[in-house]
C-alpha positions as CSV (number, residue, x, y, z in Angstrom):
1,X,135.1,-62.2,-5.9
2,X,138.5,-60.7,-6.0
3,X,138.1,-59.6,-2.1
4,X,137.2,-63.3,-1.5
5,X,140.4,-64.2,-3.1
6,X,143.0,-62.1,-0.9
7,X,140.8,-63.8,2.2
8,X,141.4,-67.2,0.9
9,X,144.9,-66.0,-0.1
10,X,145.6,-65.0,3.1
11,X,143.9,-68.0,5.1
12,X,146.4,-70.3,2.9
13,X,149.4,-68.4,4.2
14,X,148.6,-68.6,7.9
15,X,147.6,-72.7,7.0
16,X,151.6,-73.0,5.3
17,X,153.1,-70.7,8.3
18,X,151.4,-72.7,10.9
19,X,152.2,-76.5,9.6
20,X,155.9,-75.5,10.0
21,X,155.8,-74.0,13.8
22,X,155.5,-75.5,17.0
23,X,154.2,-74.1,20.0
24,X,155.3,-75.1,23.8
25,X,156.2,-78.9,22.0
26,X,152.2,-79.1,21.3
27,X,151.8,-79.8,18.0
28,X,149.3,-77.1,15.9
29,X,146.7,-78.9,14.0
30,X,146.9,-79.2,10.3
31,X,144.7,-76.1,8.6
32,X,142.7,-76.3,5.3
33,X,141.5,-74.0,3.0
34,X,137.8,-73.5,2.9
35,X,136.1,-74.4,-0.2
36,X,135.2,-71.5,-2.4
37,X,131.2,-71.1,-1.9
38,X,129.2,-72.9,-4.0
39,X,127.8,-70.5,-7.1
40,X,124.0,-69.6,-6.3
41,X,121.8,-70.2,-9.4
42,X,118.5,-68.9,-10.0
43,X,116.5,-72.1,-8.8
44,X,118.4,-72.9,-6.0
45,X,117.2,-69.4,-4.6
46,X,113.5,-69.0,-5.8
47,X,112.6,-72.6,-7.0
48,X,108.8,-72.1,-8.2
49,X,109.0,-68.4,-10.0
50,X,105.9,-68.3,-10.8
51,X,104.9,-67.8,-7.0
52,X,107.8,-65.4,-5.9
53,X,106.3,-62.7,-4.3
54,X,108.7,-60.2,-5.9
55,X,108.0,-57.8,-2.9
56,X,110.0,-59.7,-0.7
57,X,112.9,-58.7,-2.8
58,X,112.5,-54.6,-1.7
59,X,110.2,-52.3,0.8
60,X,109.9,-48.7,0.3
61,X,112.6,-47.8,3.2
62,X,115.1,-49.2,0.9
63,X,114.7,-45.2,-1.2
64,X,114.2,-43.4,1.8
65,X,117.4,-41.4,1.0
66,X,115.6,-40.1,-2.3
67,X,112.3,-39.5,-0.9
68,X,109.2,-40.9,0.7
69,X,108.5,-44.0,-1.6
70,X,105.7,-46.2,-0.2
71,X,104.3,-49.3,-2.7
72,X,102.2,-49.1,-5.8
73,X,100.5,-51.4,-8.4
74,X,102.3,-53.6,-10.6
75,X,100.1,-52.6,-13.7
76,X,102.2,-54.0,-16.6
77,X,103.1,-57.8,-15.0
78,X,102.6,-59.2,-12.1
79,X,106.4,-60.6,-12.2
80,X,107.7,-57.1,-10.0
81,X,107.1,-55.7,-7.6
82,X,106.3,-51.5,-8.0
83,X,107.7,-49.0,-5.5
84,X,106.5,-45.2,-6.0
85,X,109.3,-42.5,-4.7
86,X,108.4,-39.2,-4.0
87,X,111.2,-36.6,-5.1
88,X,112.7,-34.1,-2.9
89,X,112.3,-31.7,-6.3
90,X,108.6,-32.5,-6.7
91,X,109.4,-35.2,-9.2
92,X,108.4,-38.9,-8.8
93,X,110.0,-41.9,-9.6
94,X,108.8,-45.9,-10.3
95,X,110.5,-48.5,-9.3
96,X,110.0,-51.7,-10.3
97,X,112.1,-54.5,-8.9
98,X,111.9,-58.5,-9.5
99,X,110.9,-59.4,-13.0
100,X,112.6,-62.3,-14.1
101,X,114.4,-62.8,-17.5
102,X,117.4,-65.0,-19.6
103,X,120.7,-63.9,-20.1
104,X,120.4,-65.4,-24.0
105,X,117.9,-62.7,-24.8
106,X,120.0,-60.1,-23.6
107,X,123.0,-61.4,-25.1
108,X,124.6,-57.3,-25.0
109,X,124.6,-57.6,-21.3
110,X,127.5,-59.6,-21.2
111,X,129.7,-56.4,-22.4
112,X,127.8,-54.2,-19.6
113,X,128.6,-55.8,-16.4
114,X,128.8,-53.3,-14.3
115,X,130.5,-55.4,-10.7
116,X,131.1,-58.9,-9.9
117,X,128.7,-60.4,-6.9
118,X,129.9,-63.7,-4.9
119,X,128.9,-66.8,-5.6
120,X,128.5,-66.2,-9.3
121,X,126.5,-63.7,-9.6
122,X,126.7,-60.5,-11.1
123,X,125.5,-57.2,-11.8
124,X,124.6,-55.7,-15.2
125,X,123.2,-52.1,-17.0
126,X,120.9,-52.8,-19.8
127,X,119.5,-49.6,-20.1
128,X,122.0,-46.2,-20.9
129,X,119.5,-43.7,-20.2
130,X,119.7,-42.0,-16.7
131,X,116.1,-41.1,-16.7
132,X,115.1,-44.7,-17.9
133,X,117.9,-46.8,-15.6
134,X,117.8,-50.8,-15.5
135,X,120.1,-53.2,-14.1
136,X,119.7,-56.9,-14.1
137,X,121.2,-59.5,-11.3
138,X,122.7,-62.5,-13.3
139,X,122.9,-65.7,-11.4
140,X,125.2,-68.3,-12.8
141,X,122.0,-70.8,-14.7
142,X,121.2,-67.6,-16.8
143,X,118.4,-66.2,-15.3
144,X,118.0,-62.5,-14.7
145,X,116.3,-60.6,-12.1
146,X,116.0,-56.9,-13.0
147,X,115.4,-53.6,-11.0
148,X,114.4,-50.9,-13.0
149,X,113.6,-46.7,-12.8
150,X,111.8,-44.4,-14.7
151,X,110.9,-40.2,-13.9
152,X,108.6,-39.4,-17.0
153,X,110.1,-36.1,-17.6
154,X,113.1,-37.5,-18.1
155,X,114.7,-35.1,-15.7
156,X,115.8,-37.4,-12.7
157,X,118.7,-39.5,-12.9
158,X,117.5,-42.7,-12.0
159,X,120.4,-45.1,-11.7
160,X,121.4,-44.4,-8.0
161,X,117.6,-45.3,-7.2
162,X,118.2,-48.4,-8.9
163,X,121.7,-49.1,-7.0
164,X,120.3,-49.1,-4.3
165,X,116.9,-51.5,-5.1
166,X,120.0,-53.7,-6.3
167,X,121.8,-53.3,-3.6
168,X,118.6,-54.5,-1.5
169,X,117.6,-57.8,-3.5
170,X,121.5,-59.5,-3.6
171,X,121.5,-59.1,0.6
172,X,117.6,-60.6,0.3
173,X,118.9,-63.3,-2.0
174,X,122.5,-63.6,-0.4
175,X,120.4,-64.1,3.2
176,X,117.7,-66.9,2.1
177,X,115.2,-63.7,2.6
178,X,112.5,-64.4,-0.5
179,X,109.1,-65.3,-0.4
180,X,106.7,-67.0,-2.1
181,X,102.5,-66.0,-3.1
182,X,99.7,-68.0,-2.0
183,X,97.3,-66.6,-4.3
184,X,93.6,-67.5,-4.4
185,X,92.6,-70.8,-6.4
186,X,91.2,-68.3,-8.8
187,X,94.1,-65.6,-9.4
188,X,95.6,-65.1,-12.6
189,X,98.9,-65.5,-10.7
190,X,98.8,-69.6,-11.3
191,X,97.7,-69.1,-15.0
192,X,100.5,-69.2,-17.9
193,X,99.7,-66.5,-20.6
194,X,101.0,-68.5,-23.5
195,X,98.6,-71.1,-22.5
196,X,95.6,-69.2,-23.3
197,X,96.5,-68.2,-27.1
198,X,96.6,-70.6,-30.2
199,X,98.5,-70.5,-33.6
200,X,95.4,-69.3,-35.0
201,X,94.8,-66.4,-33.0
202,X,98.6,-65.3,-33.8
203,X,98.7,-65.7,-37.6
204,X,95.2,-63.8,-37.9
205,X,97.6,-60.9,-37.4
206,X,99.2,-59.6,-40.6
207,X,102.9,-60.2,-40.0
208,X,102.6,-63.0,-37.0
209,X,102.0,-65.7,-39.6
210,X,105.4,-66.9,-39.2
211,X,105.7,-66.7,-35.2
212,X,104.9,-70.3,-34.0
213,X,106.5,-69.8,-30.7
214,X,105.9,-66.9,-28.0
215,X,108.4,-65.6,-26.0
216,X,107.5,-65.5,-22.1
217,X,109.6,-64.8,-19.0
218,X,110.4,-67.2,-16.2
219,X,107.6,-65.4,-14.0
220,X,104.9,-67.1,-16.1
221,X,103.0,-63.6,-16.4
222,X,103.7,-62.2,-19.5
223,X,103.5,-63.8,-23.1
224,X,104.0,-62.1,-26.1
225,X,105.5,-63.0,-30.1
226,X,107.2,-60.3,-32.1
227,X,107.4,-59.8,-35.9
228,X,109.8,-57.3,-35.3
229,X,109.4,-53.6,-34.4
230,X,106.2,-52.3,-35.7
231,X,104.3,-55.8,-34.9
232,X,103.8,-57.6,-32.0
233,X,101.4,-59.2,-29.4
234,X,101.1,-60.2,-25.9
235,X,99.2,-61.1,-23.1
236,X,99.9,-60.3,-19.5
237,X,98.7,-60.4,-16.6
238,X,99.1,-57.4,-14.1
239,X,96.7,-55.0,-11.6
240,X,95.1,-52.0,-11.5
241,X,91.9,-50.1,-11.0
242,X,88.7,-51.6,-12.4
243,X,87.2,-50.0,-15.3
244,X,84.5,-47.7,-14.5
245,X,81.1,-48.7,-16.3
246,X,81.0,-45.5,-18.4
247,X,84.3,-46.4,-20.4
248,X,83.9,-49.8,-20.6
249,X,82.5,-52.3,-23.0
250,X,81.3,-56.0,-23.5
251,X,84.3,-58.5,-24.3
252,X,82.9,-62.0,-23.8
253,X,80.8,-60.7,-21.2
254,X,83.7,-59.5,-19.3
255,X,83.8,-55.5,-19.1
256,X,87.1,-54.4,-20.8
257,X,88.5,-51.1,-21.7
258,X,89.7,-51.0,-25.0
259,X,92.8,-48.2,-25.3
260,X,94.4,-47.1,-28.6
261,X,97.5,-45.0,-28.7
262,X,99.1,-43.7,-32.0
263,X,102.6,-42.6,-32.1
264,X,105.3,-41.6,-35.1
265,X,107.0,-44.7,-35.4
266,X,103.9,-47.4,-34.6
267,X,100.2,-48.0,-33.6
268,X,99.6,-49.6,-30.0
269,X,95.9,-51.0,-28.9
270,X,95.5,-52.2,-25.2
271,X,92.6,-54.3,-24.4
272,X,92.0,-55.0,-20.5
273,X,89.2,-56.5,-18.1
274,X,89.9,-56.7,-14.4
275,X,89.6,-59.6,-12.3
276,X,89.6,-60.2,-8.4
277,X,90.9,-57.9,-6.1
278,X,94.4,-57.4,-5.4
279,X,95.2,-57.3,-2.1
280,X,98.8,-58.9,-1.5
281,X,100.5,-55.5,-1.0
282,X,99.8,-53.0,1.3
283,X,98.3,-49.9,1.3
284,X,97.4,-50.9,-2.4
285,X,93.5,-50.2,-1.9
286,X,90.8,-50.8,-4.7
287,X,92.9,-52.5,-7.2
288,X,91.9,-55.6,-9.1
289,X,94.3,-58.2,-11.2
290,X,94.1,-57.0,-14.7
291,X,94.5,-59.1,-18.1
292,X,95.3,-57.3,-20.8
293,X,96.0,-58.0,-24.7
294,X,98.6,-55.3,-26.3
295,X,98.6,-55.6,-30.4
296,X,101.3,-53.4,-32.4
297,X,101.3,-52.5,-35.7
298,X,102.5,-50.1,-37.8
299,X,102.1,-46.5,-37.9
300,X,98.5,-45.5,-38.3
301,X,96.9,-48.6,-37.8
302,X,95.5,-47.9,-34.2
303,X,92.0,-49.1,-35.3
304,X,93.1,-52.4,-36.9
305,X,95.6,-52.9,-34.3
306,X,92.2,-52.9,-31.4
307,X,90.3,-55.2,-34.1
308,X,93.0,-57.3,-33.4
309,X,92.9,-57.0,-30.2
310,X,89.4,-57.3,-29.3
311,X,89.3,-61.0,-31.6
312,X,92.2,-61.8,-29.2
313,X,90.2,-61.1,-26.3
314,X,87.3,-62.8,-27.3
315,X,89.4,-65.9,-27.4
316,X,91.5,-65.6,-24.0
317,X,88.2,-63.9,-21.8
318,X,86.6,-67.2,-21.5
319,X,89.8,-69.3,-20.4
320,X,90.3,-67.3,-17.6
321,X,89.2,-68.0,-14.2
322,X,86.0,-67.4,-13.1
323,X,85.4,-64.1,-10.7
């Protein structure tokens, strides 16, 4: 914005010089300012968010300077769009770019904003670790469109990776450049999360009796309620490979892998099935939409936490589409 300014600045001195002068007895006509541009909000760019194909927001030559980077599977959401990177060092780095948020639940952005954008929007660093790097565009309505970078051994920094996926999605967004899905009438792209759960199956979760009300992202792909930090649940919708038949079980008739994970400060339990194939991104082979429940509880509770998990299944397995 403040180079905007000294344009407009400029322009406004040439308009005053030029309103005084005559040239050859021909009188100069009278100049005007042009409008500051109009701010750009969220809507205005991607309308129906749900749809966004978040992969018209970056391509793989965008990290060409870091490595070769070609596209991967968005396994956690579908709301962004995953970009693998190939290190120079041997190391490899995932990007993932375009999952939408609001400003209000990141109030501590505000204090982070990293540069100014035109038209209103703006650029900010939610995440301090280099290995774990994450920027979010701000557009004036509130919404948030992050880009985000992670090396596992925590060896790479990240953030210039994620300039430059930034860098990427304000000239797609600044040009009219996004895209939209046009998923099957039977993807899990068109289907809300939080529609699938009821009060019921979130207060049958020792301390979610209080959470009425889940928390989702614009996207429409992810759902979850939080009791704070050792319990939680959600249900999202992502891809990935399809659960071979040797470590899977029955889940309302669906095959589902059932994953616990116990760490020092909580238990985790991820329940998944995969759905039709998804084929939207290229040279993605073999990978299926994914829905997957994720309980949290606290530490040491891995097998409660996939009891929980598997009841929660049981109720959103039949509401999904049929294969």
């Amino acid at each position: 914005m403040a180079v905007l300014s000294r344009v407009i600045a400029l322009v406004a001195v040439g308009v005053l010089a030029a309103c005084t002068s005559r040239v050859g007895g021909v009188p100069v006509a009278d100049g005007t300012v042009p409008p500051a541009a109009e701010e750009l909000t969220a809507e205005s760019v991607f309308d129906d968010f749900t749809m966004v194909n978040p992969c018209s927001l970056t391509e793989p030559s965008v990290f060409e300077n870091f490595g070769s980077a070609g596209f991967g599977a968005p396994e956690s959401t579908l709301d962004y769009c995953t970009i693998i990177v190939k290190l120079a060092t041997g190391a490899q780095a995932t990007v993932n770019v375009g999952q939408f948020g609001e400003l209000e639940a990141t109030p501590e952005l505000e204090g982070k904003r990293v540069r100014d954008v035109e038209r209103g929007l703006w650029v900010g660093q939610h995440s301090d670790d280099p290995s774990f790097c994450t920027q979010l565009l701000v557009f004036p309505d509130g919404v948030t469109m992050e880009v985000r970078a992670y090396e596992s051994a925590g060896e790479v920094d990240t953030c210039p990776i994620v300039e430059a996926g930034v860098d990427y999605a304000i000239e797609v967004v600044l040009n009219d450049g996004v895209s939209h899905r046009s998923p099957a009438t039977n993807s899990l792209v068109s289907v809300d999360p939080c529609s699938l759960i009821d009060d019921k199956d979130v207060t049958a979760i020792p301390g979610l009796r209080g959470v009425r009300e889940p928390a989702d992202y614009p996207g429409k792909h992810s759902c979850y309620w939080d009791g704070g930090k050792t319990v939680g649940m959600a249900v999202t919708f992502g891809a990935g490979p399809k659960p071979r038949d040797d470590n899977a079980e029955s889940v309302a008739g669906r095959p589902t892998v059932v994953i616990p994970v116990e760490v020092e400060a909580r238990s985790y339990c991820s329940v998944r099935t995969a759905h039709i194939p998804f084929t939207e991104v290229n040279g993605v082979e073999d990978y299926f939409e994914v829905a997957r429940v994720f309980v949290r509880l606290p530490p040491g509770q891995s097998a409660a936490a996939c009891t929980a998990a598997r009841a929660l299944a049981e109720a959103v397995w039949p509401k999904l589409p049929r294969m």
